[in-house]
ChimeraX commands (.cxc) that place a marker at each C-alpha (Angstrom):
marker #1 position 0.00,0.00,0.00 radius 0.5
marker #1 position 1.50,3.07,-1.02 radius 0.5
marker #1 position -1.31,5.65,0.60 radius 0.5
marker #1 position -2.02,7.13,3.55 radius 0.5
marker #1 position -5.63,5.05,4.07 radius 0.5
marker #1 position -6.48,6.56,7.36 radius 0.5
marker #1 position -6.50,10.00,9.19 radius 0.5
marker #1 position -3.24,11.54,11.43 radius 0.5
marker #1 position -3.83,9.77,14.73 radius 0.5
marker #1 position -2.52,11.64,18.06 radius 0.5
marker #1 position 0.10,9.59,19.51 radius 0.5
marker #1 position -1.12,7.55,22.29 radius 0.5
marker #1 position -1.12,7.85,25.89 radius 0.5
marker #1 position 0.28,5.67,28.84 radius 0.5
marker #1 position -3.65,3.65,29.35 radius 0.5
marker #1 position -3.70,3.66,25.91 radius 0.5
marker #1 position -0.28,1.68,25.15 radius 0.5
marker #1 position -0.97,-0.52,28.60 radius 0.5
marker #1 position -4.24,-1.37,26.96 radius 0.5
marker #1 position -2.90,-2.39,23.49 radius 0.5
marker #1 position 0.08,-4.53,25.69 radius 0.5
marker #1 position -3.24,-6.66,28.07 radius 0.5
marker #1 position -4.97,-6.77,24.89 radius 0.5
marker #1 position -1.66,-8.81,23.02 radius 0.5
marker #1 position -0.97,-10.95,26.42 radius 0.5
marker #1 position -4.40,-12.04,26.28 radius 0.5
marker #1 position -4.79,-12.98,22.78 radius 0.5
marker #1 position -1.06,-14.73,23.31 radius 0.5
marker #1 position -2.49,-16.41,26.00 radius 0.5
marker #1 position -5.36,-18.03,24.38 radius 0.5
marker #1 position -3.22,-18.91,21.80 radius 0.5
marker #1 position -0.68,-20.40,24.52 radius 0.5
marker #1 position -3.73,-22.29,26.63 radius 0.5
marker #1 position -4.77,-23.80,22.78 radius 0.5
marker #1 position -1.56,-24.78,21.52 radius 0.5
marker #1 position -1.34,-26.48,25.64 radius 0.5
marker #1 position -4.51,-28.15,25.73 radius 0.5
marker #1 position -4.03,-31.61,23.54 radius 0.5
marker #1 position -1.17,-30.43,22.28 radius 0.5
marker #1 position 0.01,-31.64,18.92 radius 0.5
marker #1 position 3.37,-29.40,17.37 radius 0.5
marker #1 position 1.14,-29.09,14.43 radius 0.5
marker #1 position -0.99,-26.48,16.90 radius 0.5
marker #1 position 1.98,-24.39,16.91 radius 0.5
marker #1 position 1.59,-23.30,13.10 radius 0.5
marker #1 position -1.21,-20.89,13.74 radius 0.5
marker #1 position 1.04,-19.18,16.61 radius 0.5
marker #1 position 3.85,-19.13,14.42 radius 0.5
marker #1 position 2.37,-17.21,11.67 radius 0.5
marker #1 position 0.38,-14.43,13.38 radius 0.5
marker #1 position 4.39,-13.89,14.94 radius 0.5
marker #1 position 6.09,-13.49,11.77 radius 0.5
marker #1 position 3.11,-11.14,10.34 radius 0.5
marker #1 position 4.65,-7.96,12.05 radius 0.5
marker #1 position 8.25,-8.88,10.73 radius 0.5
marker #1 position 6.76,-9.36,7.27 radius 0.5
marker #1 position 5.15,-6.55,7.77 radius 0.5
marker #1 position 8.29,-4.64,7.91 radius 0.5
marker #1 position 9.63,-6.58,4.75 radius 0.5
marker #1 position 6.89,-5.55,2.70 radius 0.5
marker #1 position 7.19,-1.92,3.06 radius 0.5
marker #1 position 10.71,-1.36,3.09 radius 0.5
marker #1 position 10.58,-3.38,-0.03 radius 0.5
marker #1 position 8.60,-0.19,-1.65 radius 0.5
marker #1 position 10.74,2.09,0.26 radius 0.5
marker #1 position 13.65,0.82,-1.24 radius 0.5
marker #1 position 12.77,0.32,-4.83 radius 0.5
marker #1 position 10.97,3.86,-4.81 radius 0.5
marker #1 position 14.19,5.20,-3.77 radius 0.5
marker #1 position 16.34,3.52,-6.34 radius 0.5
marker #1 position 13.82,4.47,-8.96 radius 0.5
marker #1 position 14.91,8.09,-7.98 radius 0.5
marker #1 position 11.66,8.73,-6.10 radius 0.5
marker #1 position 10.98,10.50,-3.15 radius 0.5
marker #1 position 10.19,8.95,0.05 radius 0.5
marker #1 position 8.11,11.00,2.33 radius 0.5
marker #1 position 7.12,8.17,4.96 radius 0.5
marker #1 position 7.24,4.70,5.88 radius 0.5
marker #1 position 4.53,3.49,8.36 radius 0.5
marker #1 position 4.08,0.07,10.27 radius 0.5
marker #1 position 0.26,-0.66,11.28 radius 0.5
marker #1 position -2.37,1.33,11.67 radius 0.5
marker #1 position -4.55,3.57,14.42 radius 0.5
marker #1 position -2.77,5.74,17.30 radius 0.5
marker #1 position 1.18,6.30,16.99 radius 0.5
marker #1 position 3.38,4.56,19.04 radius 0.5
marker #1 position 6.92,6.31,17.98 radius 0.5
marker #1 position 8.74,7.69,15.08 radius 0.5
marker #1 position 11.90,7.60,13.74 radius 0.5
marker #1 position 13.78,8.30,10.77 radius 0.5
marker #1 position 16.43,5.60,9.16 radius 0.5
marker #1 position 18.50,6.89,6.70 radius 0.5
marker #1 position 16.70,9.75,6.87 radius 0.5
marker #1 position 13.18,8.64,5.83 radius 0.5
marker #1 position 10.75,9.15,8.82 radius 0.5
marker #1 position 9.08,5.95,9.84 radius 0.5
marker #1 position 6.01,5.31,12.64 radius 0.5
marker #1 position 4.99,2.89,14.14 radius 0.5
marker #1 position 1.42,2.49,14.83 radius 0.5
marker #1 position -0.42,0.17,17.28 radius 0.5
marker #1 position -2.02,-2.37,15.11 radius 0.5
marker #1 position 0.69,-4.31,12.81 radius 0.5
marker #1 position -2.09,-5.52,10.30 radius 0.5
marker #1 position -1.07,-3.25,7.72 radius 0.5
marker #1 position 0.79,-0.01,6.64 radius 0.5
marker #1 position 2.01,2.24,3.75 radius 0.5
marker #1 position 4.68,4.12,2.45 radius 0.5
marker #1 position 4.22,7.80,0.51 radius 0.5
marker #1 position 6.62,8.18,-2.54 radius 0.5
marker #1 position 6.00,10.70,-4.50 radius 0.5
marker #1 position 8.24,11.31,-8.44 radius 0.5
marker #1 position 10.70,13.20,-8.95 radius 0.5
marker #1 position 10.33,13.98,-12.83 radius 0.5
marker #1 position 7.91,12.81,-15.56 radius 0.5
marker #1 position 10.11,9.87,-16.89 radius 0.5
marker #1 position 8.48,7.13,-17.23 radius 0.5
marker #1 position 6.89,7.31,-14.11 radius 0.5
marker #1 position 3.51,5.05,-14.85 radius 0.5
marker #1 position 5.98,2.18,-14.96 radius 0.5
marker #1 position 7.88,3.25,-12.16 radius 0.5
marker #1 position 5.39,3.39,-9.30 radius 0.5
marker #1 position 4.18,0.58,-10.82 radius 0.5
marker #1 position 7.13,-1.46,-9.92 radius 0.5
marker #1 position 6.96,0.37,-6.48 radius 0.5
marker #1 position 3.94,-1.27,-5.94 radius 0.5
marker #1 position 5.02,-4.49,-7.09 radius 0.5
marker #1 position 8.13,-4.16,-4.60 radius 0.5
marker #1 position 6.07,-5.21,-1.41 radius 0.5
marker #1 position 4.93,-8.36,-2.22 radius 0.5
marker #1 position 7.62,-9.00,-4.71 radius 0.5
marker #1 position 10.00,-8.79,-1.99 radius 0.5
marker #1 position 8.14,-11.17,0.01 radius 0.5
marker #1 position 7.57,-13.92,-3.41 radius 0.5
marker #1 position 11.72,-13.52,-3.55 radius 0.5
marker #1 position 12.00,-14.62,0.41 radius 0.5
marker #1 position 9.74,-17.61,-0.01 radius 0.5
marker #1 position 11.70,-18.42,-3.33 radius 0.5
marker #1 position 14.72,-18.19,-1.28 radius 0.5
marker #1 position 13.45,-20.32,1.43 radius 0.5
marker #1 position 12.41,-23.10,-0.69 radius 0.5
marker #1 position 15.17,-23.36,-2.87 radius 0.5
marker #1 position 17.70,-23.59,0.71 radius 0.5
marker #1 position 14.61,-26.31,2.05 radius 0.5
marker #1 position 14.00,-27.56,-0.90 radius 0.5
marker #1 position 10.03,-27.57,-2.49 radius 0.5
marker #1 position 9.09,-31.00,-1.36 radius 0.5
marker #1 position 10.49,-30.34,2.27 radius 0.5
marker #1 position 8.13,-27.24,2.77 radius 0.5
marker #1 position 5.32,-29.14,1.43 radius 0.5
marker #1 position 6.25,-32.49,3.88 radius 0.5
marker #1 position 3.88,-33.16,6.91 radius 0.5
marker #1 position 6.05,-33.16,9.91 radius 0.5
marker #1 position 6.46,-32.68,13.45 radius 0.5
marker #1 position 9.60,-30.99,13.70 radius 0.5
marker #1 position 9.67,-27.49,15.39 radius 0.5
marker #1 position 12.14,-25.77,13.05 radius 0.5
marker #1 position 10.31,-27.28,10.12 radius 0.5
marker #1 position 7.01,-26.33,10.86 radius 0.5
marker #1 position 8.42,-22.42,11.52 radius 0.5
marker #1 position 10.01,-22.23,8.29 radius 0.5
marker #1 position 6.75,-23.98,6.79 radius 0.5
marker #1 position 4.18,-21.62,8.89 radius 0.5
marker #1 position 6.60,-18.77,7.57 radius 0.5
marker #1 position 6.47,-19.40,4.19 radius 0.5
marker #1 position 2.52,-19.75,4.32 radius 0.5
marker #1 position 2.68,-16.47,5.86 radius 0.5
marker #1 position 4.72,-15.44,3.06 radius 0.5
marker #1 position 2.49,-16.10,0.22 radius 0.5
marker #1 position -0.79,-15.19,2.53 radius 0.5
marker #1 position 0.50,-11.41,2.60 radius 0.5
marker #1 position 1.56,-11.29,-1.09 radius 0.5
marker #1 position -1.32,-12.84,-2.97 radius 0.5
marker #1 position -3.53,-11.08,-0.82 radius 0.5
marker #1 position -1.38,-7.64,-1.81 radius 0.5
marker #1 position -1.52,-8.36,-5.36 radius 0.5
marker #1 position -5.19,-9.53,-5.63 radius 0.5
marker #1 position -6.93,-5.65,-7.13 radius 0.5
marker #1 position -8.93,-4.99,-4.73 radius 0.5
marker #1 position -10.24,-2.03,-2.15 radius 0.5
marker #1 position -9.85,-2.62,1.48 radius 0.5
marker #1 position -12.25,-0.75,4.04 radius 0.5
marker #1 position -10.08,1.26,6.60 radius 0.5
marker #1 position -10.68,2.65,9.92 radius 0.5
marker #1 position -12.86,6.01,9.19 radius 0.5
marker #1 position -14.42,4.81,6.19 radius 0.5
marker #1 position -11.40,5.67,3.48 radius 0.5
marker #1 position -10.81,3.13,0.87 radius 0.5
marker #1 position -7.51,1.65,0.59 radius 0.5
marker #1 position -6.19,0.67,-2.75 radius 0.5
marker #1 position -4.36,-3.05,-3.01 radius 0.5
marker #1 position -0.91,-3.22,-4.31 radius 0.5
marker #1 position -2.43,-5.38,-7.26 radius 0.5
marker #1 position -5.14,-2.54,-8.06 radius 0.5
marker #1 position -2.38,-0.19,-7.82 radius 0.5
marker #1 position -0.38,-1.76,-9.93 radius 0.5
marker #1 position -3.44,-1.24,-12.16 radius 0.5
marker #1 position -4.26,2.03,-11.61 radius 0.5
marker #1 position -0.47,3.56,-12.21 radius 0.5
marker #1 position -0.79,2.95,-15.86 radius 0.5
marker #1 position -3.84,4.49,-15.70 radius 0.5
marker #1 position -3.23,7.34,-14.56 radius 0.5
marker #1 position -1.86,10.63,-16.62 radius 0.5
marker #1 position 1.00,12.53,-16.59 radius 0.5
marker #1 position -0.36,15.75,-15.31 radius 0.5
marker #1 position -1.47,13.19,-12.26 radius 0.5
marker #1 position 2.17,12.61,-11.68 radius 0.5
marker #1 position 3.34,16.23,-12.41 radius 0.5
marker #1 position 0.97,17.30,-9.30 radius 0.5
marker #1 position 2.74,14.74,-7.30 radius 0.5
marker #1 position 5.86,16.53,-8.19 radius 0.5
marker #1 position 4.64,19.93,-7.13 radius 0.5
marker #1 position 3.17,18.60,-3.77 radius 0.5
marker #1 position 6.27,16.87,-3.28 radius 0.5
marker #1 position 8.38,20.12,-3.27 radius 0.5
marker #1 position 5.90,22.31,-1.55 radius 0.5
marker #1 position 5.38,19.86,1.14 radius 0.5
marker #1 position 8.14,20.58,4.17 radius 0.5
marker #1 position 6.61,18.08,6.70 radius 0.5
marker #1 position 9.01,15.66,5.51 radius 0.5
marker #1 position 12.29,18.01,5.67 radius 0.5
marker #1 position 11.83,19.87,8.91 radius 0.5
marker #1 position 12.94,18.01,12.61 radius 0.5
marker #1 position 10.56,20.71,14.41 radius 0.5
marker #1 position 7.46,18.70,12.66 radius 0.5
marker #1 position 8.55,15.79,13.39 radius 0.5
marker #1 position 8.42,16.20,17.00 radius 0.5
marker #1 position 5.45,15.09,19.15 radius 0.5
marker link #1:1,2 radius 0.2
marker link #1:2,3 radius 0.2
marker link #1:3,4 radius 0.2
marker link #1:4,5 radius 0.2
marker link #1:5,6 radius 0.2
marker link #1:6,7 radius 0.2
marker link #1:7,8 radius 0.2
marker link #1:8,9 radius 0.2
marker link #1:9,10 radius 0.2
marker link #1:10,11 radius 0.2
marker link #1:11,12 radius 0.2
marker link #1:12,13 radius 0.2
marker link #1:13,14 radius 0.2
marker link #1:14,15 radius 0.2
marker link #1:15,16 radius 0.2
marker link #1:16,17 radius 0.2
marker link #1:17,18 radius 0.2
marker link #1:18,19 radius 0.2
marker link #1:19,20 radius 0.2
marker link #1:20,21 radius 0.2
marker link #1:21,22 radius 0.2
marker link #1:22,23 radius 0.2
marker link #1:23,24 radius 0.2
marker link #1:24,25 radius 0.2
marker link #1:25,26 radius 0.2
marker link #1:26,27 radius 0.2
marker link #1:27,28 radius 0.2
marker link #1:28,29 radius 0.2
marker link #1:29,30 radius 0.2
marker link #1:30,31 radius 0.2
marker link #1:31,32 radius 0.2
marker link #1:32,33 radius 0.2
marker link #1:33,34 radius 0.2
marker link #1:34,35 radius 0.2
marker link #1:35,36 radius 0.2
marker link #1:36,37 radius 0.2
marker link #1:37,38 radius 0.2
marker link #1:38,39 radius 0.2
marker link #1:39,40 radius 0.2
marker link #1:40,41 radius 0.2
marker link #1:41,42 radius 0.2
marker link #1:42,43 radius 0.2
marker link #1:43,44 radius 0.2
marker link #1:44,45 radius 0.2
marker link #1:45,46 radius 0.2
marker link #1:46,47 radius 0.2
marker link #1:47,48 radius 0.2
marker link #1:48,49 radius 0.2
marker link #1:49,50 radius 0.2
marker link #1:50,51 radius 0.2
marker link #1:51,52 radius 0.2
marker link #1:52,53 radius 0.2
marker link #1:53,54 radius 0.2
marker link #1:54,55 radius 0.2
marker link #1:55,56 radius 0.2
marker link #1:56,57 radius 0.2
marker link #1:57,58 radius 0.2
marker link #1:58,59 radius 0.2
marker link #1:59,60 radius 0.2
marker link #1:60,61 radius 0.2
marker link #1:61,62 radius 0.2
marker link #1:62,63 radius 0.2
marker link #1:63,64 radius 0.2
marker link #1:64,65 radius 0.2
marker link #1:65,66 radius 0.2
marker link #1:66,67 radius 0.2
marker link #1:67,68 radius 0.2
marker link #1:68,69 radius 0.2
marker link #1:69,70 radius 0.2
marker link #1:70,71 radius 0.2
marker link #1:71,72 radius 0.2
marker link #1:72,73 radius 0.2
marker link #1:73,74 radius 0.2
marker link #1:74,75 radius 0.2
marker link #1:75,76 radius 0.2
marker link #1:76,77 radius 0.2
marker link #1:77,78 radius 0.2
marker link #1:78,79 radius 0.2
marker link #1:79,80 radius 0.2
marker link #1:80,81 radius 0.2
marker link #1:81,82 radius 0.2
marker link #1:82,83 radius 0.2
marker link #1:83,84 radius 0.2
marker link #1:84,85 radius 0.2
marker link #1:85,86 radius 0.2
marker link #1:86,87 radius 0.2
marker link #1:87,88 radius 0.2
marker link #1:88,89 radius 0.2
marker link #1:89,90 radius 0.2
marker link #1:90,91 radius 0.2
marker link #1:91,92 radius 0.2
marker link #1:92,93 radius 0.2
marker link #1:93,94 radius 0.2
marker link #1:94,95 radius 0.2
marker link #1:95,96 radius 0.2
marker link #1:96,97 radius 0.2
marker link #1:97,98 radius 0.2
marker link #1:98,99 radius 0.2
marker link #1:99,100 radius 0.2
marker link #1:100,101 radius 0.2
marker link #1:101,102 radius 0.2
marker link #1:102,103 radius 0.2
marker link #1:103,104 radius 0.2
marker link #1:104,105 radius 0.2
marker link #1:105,106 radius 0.2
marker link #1:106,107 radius 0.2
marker link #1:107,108 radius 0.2
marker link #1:108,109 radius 0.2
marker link #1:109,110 radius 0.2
marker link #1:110,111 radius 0.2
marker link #1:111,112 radius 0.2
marker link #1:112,113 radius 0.2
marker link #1:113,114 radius 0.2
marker link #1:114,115 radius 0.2
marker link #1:115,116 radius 0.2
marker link #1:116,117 radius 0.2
marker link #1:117,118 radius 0.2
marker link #1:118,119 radius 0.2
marker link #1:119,120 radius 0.2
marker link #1:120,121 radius 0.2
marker link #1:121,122 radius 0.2
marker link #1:122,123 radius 0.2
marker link #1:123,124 radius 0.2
marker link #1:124,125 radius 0.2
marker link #1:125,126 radius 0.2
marker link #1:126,127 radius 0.2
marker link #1:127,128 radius 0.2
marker link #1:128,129 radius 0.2
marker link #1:129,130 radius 0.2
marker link #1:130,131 radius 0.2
marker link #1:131,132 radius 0.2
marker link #1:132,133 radius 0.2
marker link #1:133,134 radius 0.2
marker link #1:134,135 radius 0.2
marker link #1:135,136 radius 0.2
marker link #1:136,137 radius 0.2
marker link #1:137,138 radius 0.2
marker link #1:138,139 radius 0.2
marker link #1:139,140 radius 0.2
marker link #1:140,141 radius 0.2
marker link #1:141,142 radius 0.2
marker link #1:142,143 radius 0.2
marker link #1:143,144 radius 0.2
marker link #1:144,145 radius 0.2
marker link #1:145,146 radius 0.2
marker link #1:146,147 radius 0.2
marker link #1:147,148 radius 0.2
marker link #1:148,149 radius 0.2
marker link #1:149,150 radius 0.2
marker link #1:150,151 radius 0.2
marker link #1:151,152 radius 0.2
marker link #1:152,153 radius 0.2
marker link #1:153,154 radius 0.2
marker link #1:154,155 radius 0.2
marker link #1:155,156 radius 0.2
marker link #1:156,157 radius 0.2
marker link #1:157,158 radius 0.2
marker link #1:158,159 radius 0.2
marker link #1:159,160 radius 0.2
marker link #1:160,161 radius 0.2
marker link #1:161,162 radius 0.2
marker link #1:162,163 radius 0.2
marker link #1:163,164 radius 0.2
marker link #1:164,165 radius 0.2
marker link #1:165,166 radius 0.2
marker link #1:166,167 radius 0.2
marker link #1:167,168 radius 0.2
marker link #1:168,169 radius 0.2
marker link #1:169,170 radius 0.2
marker link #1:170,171 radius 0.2
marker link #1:171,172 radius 0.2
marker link #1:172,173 radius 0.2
marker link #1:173,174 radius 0.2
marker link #1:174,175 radius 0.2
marker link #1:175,176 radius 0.2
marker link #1:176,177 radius 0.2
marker link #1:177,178 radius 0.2
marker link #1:178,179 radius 0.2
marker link #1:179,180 radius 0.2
marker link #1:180,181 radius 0.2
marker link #1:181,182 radius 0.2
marker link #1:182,183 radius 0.2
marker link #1:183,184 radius 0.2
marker link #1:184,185 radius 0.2
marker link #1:185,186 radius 0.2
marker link #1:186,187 radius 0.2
marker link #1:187,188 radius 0.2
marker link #1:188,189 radius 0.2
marker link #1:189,190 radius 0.2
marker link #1:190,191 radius 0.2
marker link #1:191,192 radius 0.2
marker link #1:192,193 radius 0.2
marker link #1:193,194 radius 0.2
marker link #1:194,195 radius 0.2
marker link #1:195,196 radius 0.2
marker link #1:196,197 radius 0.2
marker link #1:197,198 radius 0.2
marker link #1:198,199 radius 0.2
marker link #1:199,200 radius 0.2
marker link #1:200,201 radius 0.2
marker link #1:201,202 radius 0.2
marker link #1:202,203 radius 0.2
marker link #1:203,204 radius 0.2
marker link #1:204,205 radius 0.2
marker link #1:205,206 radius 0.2
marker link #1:206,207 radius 0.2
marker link #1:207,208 radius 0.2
marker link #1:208,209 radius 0.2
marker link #1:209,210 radius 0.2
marker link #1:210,211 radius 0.2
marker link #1:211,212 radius 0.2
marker link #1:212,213 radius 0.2
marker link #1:213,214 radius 0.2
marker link #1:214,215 radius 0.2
marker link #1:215,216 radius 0.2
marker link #1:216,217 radius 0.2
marker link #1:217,218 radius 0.2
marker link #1:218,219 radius 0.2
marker link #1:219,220 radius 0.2
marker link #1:220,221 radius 0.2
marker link #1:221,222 radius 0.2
marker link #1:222,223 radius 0.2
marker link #1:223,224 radius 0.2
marker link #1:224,225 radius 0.2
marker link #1:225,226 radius 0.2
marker link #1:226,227 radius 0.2
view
């Protein structure tokens, strides 16, 4: 996702954060008092994928971070999850937040020029879950096919299995066109639909990119990025 779905959220308070961290032992702790009862390693798979979402997470949006920037794009924000703000940051000098719920998040690039830039954010958008397809293609060919496919009851196995399910979970879902409903009633556009929609769109669409992207200081000035 390479657009800001959902509203600035204040960042959140002290019973807010507390809150979010019950919330996560309790839903860990079902998931621990599941995995306990009757337990069968093969219970562990569920666990082990809703763990590697937020690290995937992370994968998938650097991955159009980094491509946008090689493309010669600006990047004017990287964002894990969604709702209140936790904390922000900048690495290599592209601020990044981090936002309570790790379901989802976004990155705003914005062109630079007018060359060929249908094609490039394109390929921005493919970057997410192209970086992702490339992981499990790694993992596979080091495992070999057959071994990620092989019913088993070996820990380590079943992670690397439960993470590549993961894996292709988060990209086909990315590149399947599609709108997603977010919090406040914005549509969100899919990485497949924006794939899509970049060659659709005109050049004067990416020339007022261009214009917002140099009249917008949010991104260049430390006194707006303080809370």
């Amino acid at each position: 996702m390479m657009d800001d779905p959902t509203p600035e959220r204040n960042p959140t308070g002290a019973g807010e954060r507390w809150s979010a961290v019950i919330f996560l032992l309790i839903l860990l702790g079902l998931f621990a008092g599941e995995v306990i009862r009757e337990y069968h390693p093969a219970k562990l798979t569920a666990l082990f994928i809703v763990l590697f979402w937020i690290p995937l997470l992370v994968l998938h949006e650097t991955g159009h971070a980094v491509v946008a920037a090689l493309l010669g794009w600006r990047v004017h924000r990287i964002v894990i999850g969604m709702g209140p703000r936790l904390t922000r940051f900048r690495v290599a000098g592209i601020p990044v937040e981090l936002r309570m719920v790790p379901v989802e998040g976004f990155v705003i690039p914005t062109p630079r020029n007018l060359r060929w830039p249908q094609l490039k954010s394109a390929l921005i958008y493919f970057a997410g879950p192209g970086t992702e397809l490339l992981l499990l293609a790694l993992l596979a060919t080091v495992l070999g096919f057959d071994t990620m496919l092989t019913r088993t009851d070996h820990i380590g196995l079943l992670a690397a299995q439960s993470f590549g399910v993961a894996v292709l979970a988060s990209a086909v879902i990315n590149l399947m066109p599609h709108y997603a409903t977010m919090p406040g009633g914005q549509f969100a556009a899919s990485d497949g639909l924006g794939i899509i929609r970049s060659f659709l769109r005109s050049d004067e669409d990416y020339a007022r990119q261009i214009d917002w992207s140099a009249e917008e200081p949010w991104a260049e000035d430390p006194e707006k990025w303080k809370d």
